[in-house]
C-alpha positions as CSV (number, residue, x, y, z in Angstrom):
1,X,-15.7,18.1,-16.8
2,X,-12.8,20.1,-15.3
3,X,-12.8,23.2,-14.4
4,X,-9.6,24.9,-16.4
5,X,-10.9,28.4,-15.1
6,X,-8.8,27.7,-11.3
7,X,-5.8,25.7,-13.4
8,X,-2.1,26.1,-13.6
9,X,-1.0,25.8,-17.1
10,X,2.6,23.6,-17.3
11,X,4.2,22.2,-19.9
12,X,4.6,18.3,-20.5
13,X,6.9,18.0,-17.4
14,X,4.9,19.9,-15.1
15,X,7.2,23.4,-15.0
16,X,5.4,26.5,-13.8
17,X,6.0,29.7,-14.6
18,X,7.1,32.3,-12.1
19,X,3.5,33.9,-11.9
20,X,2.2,30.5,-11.8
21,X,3.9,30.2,-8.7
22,X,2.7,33.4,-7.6
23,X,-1.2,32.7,-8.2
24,X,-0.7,29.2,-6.0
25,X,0.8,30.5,-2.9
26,X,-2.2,32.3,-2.8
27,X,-4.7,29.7,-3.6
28,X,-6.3,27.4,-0.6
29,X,-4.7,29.2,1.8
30,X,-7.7,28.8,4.4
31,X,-6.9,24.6,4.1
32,X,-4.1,23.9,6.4
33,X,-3.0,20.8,4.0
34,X,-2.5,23.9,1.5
35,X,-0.7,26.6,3.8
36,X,3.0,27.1,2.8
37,X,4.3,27.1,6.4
38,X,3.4,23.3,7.0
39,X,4.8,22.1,3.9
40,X,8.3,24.4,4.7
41,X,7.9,22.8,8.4
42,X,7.7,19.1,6.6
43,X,10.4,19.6,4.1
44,X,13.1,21.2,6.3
45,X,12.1,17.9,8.7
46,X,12.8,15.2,5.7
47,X,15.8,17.2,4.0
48,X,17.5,19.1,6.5
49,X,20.7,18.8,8.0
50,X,19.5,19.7,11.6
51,X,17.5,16.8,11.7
52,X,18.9,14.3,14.5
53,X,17.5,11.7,13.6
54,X,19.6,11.6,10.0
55,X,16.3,10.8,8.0
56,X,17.6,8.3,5.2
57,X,15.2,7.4,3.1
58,X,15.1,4.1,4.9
59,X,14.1,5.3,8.4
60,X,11.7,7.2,6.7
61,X,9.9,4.8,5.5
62,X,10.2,3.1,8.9
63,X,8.3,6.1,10.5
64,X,5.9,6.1,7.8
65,X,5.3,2.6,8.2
66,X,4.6,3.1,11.9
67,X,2.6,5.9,11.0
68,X,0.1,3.4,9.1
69,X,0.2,1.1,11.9
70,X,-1.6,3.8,14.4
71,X,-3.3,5.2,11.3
72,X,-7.4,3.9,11.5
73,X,-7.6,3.1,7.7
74,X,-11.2,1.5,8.1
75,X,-12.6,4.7,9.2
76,X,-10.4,6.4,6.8
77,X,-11.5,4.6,3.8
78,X,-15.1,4.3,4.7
79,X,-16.6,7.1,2.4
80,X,-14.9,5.6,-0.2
81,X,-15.8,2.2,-0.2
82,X,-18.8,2.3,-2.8
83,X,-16.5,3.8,-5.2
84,X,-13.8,0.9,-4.7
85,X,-15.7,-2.1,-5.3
86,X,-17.2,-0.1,-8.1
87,X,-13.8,-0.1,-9.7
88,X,-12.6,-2.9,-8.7
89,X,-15.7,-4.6,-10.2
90,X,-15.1,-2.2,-13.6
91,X,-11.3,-3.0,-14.1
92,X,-11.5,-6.9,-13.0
93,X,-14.0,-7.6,-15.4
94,X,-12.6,-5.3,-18.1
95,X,-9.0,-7.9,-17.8
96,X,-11.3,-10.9,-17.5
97,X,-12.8,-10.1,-21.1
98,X,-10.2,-8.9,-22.8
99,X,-8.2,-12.4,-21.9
100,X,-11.0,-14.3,-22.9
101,X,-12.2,-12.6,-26.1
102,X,-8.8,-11.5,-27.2
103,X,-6.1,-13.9,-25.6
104,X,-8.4,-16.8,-25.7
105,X,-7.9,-18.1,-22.6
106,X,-9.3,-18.0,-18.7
107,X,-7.8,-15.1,-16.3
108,X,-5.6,-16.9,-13.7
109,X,-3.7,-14.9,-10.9
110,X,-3.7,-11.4,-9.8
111,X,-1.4,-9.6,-7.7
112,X,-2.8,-7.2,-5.4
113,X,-0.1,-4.6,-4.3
114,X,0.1,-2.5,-0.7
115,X,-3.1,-4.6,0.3
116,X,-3.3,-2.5,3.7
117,X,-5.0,-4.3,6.8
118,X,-7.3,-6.1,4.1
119,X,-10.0,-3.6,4.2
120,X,-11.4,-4.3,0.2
121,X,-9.2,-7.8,0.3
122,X,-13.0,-10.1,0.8
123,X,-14.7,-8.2,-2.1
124,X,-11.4,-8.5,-4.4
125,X,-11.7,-12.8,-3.4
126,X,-15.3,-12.9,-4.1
127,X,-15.2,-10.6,-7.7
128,X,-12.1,-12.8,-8.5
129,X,-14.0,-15.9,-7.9
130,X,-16.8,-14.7,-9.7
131,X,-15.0,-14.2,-12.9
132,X,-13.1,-17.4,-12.5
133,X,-9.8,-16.1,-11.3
134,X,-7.3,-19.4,-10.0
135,X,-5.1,-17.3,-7.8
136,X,-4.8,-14.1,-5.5
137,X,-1.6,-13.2,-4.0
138,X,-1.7,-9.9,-1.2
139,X,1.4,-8.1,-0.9
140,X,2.5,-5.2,1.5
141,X,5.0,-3.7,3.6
142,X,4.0,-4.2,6.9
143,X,3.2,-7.8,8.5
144,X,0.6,-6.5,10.9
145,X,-1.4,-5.5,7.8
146,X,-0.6,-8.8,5.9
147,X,-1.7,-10.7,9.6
148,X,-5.0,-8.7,9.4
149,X,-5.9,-9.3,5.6
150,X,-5.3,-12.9,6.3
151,X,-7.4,-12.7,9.5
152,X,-10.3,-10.9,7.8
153,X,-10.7,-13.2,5.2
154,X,-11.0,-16.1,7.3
155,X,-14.1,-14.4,9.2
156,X,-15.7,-13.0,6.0
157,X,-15.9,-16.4,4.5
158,X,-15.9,-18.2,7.8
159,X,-13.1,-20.7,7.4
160,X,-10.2,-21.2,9.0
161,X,-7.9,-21.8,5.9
162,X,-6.7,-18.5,4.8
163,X,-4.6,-20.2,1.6
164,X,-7.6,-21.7,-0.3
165,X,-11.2,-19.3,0.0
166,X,-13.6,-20.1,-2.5
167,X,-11.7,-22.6,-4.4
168,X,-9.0,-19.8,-5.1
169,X,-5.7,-19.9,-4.0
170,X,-4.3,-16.9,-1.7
171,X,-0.7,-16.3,-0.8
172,X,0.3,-13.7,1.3
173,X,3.7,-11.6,0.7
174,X,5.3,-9.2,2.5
175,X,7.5,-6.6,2.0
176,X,8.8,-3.8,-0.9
177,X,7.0,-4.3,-4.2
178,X,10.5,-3.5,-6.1
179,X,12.5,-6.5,-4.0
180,X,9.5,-8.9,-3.8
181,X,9.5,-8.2,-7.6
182,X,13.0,-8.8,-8.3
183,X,13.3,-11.8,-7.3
184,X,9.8,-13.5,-7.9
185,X,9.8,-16.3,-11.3
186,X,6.0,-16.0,-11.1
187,X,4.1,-13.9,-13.3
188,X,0.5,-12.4,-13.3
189,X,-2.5,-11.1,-15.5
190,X,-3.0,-8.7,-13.8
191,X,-1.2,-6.1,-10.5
192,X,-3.6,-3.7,-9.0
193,X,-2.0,-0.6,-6.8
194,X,-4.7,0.8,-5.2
195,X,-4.6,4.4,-3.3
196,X,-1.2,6.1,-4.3
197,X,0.6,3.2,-3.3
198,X,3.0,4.3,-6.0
199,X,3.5,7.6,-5.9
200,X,5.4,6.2,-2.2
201,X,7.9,4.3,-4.3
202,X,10.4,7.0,-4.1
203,X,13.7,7.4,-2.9
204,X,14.3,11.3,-2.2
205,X,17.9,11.2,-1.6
206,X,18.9,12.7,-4.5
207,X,17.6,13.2,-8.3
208,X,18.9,10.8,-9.9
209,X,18.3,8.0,-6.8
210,X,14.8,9.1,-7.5
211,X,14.5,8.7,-11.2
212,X,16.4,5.2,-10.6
213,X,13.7,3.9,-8.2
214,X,10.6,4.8,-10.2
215,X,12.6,3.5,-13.1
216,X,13.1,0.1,-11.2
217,X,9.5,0.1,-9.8
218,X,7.7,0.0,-13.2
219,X,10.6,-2.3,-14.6
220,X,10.4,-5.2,-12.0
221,X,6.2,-4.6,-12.3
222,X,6.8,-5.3,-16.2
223,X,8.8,-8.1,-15.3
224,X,6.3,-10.1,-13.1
225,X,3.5,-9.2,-15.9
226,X,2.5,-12.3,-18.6
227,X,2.6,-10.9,-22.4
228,X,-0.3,-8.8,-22.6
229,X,-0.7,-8.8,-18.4
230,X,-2.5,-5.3,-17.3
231,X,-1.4,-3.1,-14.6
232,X,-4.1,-1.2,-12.7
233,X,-2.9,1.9,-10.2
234,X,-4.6,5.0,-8.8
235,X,-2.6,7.8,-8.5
236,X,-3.2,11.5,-7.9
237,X,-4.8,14.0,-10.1
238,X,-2.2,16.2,-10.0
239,X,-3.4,18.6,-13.2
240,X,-6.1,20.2,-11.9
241,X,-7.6,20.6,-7.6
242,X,-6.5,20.1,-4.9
243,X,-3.4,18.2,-6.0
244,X,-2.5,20.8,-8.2
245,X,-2.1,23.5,-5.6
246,X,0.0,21.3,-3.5
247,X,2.0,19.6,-6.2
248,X,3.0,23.5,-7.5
249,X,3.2,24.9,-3.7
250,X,5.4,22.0,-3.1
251,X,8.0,23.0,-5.9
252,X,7.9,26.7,-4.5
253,X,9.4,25.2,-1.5
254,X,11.9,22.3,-2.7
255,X,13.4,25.0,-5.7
256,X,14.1,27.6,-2.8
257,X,15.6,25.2,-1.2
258,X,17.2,23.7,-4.6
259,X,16.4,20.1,-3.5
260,X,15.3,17.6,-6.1
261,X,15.8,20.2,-9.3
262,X,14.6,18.3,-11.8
263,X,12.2,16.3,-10.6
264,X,11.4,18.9,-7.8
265,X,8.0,19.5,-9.9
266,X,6.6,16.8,-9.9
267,X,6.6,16.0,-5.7
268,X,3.8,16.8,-3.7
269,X,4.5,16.9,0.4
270,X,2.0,16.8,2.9
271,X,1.7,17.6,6.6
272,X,-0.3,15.9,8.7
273,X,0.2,17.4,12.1
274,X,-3.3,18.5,12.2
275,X,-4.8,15.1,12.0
276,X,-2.2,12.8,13.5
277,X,-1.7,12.2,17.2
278,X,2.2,11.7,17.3
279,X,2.4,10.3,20.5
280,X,0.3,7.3,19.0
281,X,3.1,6.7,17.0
282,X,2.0,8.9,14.2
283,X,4.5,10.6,11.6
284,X,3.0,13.4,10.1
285,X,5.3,14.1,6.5
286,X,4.8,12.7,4.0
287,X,6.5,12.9,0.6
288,X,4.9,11.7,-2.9
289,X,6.2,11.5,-6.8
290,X,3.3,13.3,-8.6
291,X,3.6,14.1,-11.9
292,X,1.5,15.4,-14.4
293,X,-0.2,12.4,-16.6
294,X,1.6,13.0,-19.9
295,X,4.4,12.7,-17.5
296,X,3.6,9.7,-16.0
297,X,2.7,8.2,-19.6
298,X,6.3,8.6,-20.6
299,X,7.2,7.1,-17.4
300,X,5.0,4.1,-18.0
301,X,6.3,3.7,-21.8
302,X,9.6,3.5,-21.5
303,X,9.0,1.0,-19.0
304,X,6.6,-1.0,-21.4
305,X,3.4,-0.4,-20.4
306,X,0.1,1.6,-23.2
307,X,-2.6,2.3,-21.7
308,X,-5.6,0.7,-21.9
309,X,-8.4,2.8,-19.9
310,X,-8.6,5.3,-17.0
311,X,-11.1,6.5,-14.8
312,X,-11.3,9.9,-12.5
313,X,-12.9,9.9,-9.6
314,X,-13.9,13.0,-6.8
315,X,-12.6,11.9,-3.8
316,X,-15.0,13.1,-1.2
317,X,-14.0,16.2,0.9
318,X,-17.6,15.9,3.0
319,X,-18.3,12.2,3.3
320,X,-21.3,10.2,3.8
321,X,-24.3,12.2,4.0
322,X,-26.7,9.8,5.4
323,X,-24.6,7.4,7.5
324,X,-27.9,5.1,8.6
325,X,-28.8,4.1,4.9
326,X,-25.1,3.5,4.1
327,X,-24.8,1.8,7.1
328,X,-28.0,-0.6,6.3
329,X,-26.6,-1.0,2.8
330,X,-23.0,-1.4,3.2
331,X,-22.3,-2.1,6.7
332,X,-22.5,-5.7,6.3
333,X,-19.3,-7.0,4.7
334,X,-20.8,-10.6,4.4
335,X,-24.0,-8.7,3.3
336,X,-22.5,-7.0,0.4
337,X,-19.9,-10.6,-0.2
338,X,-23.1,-12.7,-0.7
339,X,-24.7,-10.0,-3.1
340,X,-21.5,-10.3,-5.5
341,X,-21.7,-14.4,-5.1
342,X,-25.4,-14.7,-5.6
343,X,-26.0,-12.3,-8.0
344,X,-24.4,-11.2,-11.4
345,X,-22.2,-8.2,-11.5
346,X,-23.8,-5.7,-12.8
347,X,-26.6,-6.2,-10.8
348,X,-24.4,-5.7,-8.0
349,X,-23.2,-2.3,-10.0
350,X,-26.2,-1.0,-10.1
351,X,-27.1,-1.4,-6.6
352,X,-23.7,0.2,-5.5
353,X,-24.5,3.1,-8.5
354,X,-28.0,3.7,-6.5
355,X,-26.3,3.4,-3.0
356,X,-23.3,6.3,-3.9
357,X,-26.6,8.5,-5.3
358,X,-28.5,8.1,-2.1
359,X,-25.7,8.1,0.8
360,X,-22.8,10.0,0.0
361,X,-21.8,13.7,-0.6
362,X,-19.8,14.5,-3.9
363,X,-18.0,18.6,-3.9
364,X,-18.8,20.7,-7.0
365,X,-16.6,20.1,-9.2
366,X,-16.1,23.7,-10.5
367,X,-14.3,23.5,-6.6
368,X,-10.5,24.4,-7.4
369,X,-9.6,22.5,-4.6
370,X,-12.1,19.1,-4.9
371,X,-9.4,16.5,-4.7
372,X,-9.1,14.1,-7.6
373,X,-7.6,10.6,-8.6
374,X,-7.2,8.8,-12.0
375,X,-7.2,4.9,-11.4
376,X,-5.5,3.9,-14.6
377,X,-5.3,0.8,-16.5
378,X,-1.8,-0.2,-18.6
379,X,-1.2,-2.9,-20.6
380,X,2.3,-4.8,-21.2
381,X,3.1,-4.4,-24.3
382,X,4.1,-7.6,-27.0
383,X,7.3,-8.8,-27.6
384,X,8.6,-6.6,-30.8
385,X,6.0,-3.6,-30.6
């Protein structure tokens, strides 16, 4: 349950009030990802005028790209992994029966968007096998990442022909979901967009270059979708938390500055200088679209797309509490890979159900600042409807 007692009230599109504001700039202020003066340090870098290095949207997502590259996303993503193949178990086999009991037919392809270096890429091959999925096809920005995806596939499954694991078919694609998209004749039963993959999908030159772009996005995502196809994405919670504080703290500073009004509300912008190492090549700003979720369902609508399900998960502030169980548990990719082969799925839940009980450390979630996501699951809608 949330807690409503730490909350913001806004209306449908996310606007605060003045006093709204007021209570925010006060809130989390002992979290540096929270303090106003970072945020102020990353906007001014990404929207102002004395920066030499005349940040188009373009070269910023150059640096950010870089910034992945140095960025250790194993490590990042380790406390999370029970929670990811949970869902990705959840929402894979929630497509597979719906196509099956109420498209009569067998789930064939599935798009996996901003794969990463491949980190959950051998457990999305061995659930899609298991539920008698034809084709996988991993797409992302960088090439380093796709090169690594392809690479640990081959030594999870220990061939050396990356296109065909497991009797399924992979391809590997990279580049911008919204070009790739555009021009692609294929279409899926299903596009996943895991970890605010998204909510990156934004051009901040202006407010109306930025409606445009999400507007495309979901478009071109509708387009490669079959006739009842499903579109599953994670995006931040941004009505309640964590996300909340930045996501109003975040308009305090962009309607000062008078940048992005109306849409300036629903951006949340981080700084990273705490955590990332710039000489490694690390960027530290970052920009995201946000919105509240009645926002983002009329966002999704007028591109096409009901919903069909959601799920909210903690994400975990303290991490894995006893690293030598988890480690005997879920170190093991091939381990873990045989487990979802050999045995039936929600056998394999329940295990990874007992495994998040035993290893890992969830906040309270009466915590106003316990971060939060809502993985999401949207359905194209029919012809006429």
């Amino acid at each position: 349950m949330k807690n409503t007692s730490n909350k913001i009230t806004t209306d449908k599109e996310g606007h605060f009030a003045e006093e709204e504001l007021e209570k925010a700039i006060k809130t989390g202020t002992t979290n540096p990802a929270l303090q106003l003066t970072p945020i102020k340090t990353a906007v001014d870098f990404i929207f102002g005028p004395q920066n030499e290095l005349e940040l188009t949207p373009q070269r910023y997502l150059e640096l950010l790209e870089a910034a992945y590259t140095s960025l250790d996303l194993e490590k990042h993503g380790l406390p999370h992994f029970i929670c990811d193949v949970k869902n990705l178990i959840k929402f894979f086999a929630e497509i597979t029966t719906n196509i099956k009991q109420k498209q009569n037919k067998d789930p064939e392809n599935v798009f996996i968007v901003g794969c990463g270096p491949g980190r959950l890429a051998p457990f999305e091959v061995a659930i899609a096998t298991k539920l008698g999925f034809k084709e996988i096809v991993f797409n992302d920005l960088l090439d380093q990442h796709i090169e690594k995806t392809r690479t640990r596939l081959m030594e999870a499954f220990n061939t050396s022909n990356p296109e065909n694991i497991e009797g399924i078919d992979i391809k590997y694609q990279t580049g911008d979901i919204v070009e790739v998209a555009e021009v692609m004749e294929e279409t899926f039963d299903a596009i996943f967009a895991w970890w605010f993959v998204t909510p990156e999908i934004a051009d901040f030159s202006s407010t109306e270059a930025l409606r445009k772009k999400r507007e495309t996005l979901y478009k071109n995502i509708v387009k490669i979708l079959k006739q009842k196809g499903f579109f599953i994405e994670d995006i931040p919670d941004s009505s309640t938390g964590f996300f909340y504080w930045l996501r109003a703290k975040t308009f305090a500073v962009l309607q000062e500055k008078e940048l992005l009004e109306g849409e300036n509300q629903n951006m949340i912008v981080t700084n990273y200088s705490n955590y990332v190492h710039q000489k490694a090549g690390g960027f530290p700003y970052h920009i995201r679209y946000a919105p509240t979720f009645p926002k983002h369902t009329s966002e999704m609508i007028r591109a096409g797309l009901i919903q069909s399900g959601i799920t909210e998960t903690t994400m975990l502030p303290s991490g894995i509490a006893d690293y030598q169980q988890f480690q005997e548990i879920f170190d093991n990719p091939k381990h873990l890979l045989e487990m979802i082969m050999g045995d039936s799925l929600q056998n394999v839940l329940k295990v990874l159900q007992r495994g998040e009980a035993e290893t890992l450390n969830f906040p309270d979630l009466t915590d106003p600042l316990a971060k939060r996501k809502n993985t999401s699951m949207w359905q194209k809608r029919c012809l006429g409807k």
